[in-house]
C-alpha positions in Angstrom: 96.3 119.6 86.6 94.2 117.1 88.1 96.7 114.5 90.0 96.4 110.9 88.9 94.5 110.0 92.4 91.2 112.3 91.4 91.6 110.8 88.1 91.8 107.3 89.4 88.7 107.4 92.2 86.8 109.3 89.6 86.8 106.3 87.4 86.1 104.0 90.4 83.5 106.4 91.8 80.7 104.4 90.6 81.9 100.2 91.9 81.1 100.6 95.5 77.4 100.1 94.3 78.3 96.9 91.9 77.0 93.9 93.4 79.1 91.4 91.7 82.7 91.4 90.2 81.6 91.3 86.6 79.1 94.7 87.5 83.0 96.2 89.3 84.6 95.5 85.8 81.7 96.5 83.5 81.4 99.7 85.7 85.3 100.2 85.0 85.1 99.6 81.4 82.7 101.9 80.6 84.6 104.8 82.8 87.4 104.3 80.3 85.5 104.0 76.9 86.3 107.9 76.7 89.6 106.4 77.0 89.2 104.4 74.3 88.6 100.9 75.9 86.8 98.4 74.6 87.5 95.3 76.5 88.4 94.0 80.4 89.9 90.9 81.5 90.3 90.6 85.7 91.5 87.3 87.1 93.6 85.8 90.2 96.3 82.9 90.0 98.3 81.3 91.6 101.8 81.7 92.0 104.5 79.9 91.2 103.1 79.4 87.7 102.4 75.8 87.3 104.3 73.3 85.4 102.0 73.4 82.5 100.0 76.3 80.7 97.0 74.0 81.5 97.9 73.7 85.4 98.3 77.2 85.6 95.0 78.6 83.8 93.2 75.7 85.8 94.3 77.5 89.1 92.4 80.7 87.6 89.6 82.4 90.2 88.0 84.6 86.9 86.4 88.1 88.2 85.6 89.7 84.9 86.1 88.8 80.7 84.4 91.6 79.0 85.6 91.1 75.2 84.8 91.9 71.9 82.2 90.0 69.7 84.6 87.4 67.8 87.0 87.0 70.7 85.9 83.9 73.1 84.8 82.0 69.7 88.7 82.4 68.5 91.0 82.5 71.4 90.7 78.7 72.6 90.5 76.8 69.0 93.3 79.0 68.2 96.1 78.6 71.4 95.9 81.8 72.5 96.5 81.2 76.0 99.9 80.1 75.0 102.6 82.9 76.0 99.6 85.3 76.5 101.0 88.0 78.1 98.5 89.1 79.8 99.0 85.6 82.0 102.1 85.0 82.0 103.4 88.7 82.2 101.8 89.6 85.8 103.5 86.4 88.0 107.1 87.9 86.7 106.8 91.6 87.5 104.9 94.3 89.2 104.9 97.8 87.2 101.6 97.7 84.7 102.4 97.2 80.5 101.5 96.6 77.2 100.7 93.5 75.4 102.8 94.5 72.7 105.3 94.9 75.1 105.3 92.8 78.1 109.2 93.2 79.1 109.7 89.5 78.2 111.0 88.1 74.9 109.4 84.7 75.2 105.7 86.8 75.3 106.9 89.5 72.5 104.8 89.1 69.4 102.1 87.1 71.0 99.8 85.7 68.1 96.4 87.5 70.0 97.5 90.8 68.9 96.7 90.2 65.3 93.6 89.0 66.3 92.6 91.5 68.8 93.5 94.1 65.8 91.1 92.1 64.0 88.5 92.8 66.3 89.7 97.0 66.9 91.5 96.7 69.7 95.0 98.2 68.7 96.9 97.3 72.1 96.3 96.8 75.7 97.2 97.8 79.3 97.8 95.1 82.0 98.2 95.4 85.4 99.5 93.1 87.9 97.6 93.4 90.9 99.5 91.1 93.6 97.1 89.6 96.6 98.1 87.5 99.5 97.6 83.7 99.6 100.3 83.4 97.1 98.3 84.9 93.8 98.8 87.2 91.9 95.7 88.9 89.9 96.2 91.1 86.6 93.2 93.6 85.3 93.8 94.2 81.6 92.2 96.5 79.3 92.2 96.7 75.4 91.9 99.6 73.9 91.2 100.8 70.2 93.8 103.4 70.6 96.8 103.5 73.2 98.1 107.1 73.1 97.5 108.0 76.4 99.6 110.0 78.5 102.2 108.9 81.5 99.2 110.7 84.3 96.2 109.3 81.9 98.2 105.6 82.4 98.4 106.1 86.4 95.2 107.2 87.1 94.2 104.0 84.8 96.6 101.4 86.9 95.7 103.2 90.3 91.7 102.2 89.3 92.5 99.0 88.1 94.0 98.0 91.8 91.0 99.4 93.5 88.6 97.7 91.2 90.5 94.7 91.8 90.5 94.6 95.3 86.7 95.4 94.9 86.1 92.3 92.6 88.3 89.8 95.3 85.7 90.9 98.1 82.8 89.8 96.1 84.3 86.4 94.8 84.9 84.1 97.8 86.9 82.1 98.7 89.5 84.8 98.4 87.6 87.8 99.6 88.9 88.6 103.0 88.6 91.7 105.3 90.3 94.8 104.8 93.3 95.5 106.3 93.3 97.2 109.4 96.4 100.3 109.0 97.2 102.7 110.8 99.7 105.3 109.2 101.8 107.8 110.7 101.3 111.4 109.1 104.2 111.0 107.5 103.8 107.9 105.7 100.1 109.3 104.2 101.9 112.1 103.1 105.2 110.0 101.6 102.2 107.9 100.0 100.6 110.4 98.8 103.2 111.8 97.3 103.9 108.4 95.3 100.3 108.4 94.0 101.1 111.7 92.6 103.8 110.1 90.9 107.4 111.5 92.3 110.1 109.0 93.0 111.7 108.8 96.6 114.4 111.6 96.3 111.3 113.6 95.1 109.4 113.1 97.7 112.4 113.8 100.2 112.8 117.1 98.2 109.2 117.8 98.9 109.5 116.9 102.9 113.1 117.9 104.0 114.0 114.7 104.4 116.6 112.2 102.9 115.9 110.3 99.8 116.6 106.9 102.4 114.2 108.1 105.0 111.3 108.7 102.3 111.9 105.3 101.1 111.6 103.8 104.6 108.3 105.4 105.0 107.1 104.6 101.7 107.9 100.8 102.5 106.5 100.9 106.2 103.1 102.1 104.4 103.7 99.1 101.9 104.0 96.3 105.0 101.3 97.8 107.0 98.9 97.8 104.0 100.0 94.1 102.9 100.9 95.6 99.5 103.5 94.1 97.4 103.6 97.1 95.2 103.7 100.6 96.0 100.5 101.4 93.1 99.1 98.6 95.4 100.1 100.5 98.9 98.4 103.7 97.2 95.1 101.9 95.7 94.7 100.4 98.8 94.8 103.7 100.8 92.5 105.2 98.6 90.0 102.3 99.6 90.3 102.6 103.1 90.2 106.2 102.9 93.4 107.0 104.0 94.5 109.4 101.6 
């Protein structure tokens, strides 16, 4: 089986060439059409969310809006920023979801589904991609199916953090330089291991070593690599060719 890593830097094979952040996220998008995608959305804000809907979007640093014919002429006149999701979803947690399904009940039944139906997308797949200066960044994808598998969905969330981190170097002001890490041999391989998907006690399992120490070197990797999230850690690695 070919491990959601290959998967992922397959689908990002082709953005180290892009020469802006809209070429990283068309690039992206049209990996995962075999996928079934048809639309991209990648954007920073800042965090906390501001005390309005308008503050908030107004803080937006926009990397990428690739949508479907229909969508931009509807979504404004019709208030679809309002408990979006795909916003509003990212600030508040850090594992990747659906729009039909954000984890919230104040963003459940959000009225852009029935138009992005409208338009053949079926569902979507956001993921929070959290950055430093206090933002937090989100690349979403629709997609005119959603029946991919729990690997297909990793690989897809893995790319999406590479592609972002791609997109924030070519849009200044928050591009930055890479973070300089050095990992020990065994947090690569601890990291590796959580790229391949296995939890902590898994990856002790693997090594011989306790479920506590695993996690230790799995969050050492995390503060060396300025990731919030371990899929961030991993993405991260991938860029700077660490694993």
């Amino acid at each position: 089986m070919v491990s959601p890593v290959a998967q992922a830097l397959d689908l990002v094979s082709a953005i180290d060439a892009a020469r802006s952040a809209e070429e990283v996220g068309r690039r992206l998008l049209d990996a995962l059409r075999p996928f079934g995608a048809r639309s991209l959305y990648a954007a920073s804000f800042p965090i906390p969310v501001g005390v309005t809907t308008e503050a908030f979007i107004a803080g937006r640093h926009l990397f990428a809006q690739l949508s479907p014919k229909g969508w931009t002429d509807n979504y404004a006149p019709r208030g679809l920023h309002r408990s979006n999701p795909v916003l509003f979803g990212p600030p508040r947690r850090a594992t990747a979801f659906r729009w039909s399904e954000p984890g919230f009940p104040d963003l459940k039944n959000w009225p852009g589904l029935a138009l992005a139906r409208d338009l053949g997308v079926a569902d979507g797949f956001a993921v929070p991609c959290h950055g430093p200066g206090n933002r937090v960044g989100v690349v979403s994808f629709g997609f005119e199916r959603l029946d991919l598998g729990r690997q297909e969905l990793l690989a897809i969330s893995l790319a999406a953090h590479v592609a972002h981190e791609r997109m924030a170097a070519l849009s200044p002001p928050e591009a930055g330089p890479a973070p300089k890490a050095v990992l020990t041999a065994r947090e690569v391989d601890c990291l590796s291991f959580v790229a391949e998907g296995l939890s902590d006690g898994e990856i002790g399992a693997r090594l011989g070593i306790s479920t506590t120490t695993a996690h230790a070197h799995v969050e050492n990797a995390k503060r060396k690599l300025h990731a919030r999230t371990r899929a961030q850690a991993v993405a991260r690695a991938c860029t700077l060719g660490l694993i």
